[in-house]
C-alpha positions in Angstrom: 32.2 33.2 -81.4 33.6 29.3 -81.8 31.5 27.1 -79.6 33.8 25.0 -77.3 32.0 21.5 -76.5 33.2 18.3 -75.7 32.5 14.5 -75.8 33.8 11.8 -73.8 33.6 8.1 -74.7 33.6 6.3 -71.3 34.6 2.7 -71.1 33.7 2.1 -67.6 29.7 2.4 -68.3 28.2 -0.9 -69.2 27.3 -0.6 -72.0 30.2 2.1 -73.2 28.7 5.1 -74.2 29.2 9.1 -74.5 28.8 11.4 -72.4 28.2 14.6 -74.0 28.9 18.3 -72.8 25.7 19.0 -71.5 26.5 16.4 -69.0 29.9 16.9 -68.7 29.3 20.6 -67.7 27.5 19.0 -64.4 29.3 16.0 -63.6 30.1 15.7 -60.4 32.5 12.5 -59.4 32.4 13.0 -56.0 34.5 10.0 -54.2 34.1 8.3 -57.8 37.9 7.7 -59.3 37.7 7.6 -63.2 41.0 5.4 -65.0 41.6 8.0 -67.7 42.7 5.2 -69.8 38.9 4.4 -69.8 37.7 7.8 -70.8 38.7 9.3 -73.9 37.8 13.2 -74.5 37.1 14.1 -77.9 36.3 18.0 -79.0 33.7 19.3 -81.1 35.2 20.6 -84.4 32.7 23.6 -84.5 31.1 22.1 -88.1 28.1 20.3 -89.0 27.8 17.8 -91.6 24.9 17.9 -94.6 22.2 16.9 -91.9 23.0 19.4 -89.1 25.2 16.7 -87.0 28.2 18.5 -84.7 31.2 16.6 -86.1 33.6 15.6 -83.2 37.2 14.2 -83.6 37.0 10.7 -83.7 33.8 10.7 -86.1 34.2 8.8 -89.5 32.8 10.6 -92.2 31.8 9.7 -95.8 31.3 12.6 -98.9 28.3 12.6 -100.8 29.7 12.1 -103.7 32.1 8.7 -102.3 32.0 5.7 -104.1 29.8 2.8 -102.6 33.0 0.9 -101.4 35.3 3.8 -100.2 36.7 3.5 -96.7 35.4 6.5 -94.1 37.2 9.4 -93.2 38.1 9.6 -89.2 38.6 13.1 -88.4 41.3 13.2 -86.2 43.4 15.9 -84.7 47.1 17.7 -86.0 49.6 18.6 -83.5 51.9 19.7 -86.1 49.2 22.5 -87.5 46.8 22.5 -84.6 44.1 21.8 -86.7 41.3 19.2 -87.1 42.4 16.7 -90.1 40.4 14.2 -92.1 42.6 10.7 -92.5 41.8 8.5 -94.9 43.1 4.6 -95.7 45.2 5.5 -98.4 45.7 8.9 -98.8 49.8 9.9 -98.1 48.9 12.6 -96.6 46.2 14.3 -93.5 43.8 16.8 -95.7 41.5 19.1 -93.7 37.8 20.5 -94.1 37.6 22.7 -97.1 41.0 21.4 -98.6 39.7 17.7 -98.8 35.5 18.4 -98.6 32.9 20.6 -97.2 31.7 20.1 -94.0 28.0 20.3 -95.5 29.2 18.0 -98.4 29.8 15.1 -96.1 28.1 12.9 -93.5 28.6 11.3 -90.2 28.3 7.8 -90.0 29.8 6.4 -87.2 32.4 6.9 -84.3 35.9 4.8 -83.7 34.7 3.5 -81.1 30.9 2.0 -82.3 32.4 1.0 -85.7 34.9 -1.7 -86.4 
């Protein structure tokens, strides 16, 4: 069975961090009033890199084998093929895990929203 988990990067915490499922599952707001435009929910893509890392959407990723230089994959999400992507700077075109790299051939290195 595909494990369903969730992240959420939440602007309103000083400093902005995630909040992952396991807290998620038990947050309670109470009178608390969230601006979803602070909050951004990012799903667990049910792989893990080469070091046993859960890879989310919005994780940039590098291959083993990547040049010193080459700019990081973000995994991102497809509408058009529901379907996790890996976007590249430069590539024409979205690839996706197993087309593009293995999930255990590559590495997490970051987040868009720690890395600039």
């Amino acid at each position: 069975m595909r494990e369903i988990k969730f992240r959420s990067w939440d602007e309103t915490c000083a400093p902005p961090r995630y909040v992952f499922w396991e807290e998620l599952k038990t947050f309670n707001c109470g009178d608390v009033f969230i601006n979803a435009s602070e909050v951004h929910i990012e799903q667990f893509t049910g792989l893990k890199d080469k070091n046993g890392k859960d890879i989310y959407e919005g994780d940039l990723i590098k291959f083993l084998d990547d040049i010193k230089d080459a700019s990081p994959i973000r995994v991102g999400w497809c509408e058009k093929f529901a379907s996790f992507s890996l976007i590249r700077k430069g590539w024409a075109f979205r690839h996706f895990f197993g087309e593009a790299c293995n999930s255990k051939d590559c590495e997490v290195i970051g987040n868009i929203h720690e890395v600039k």
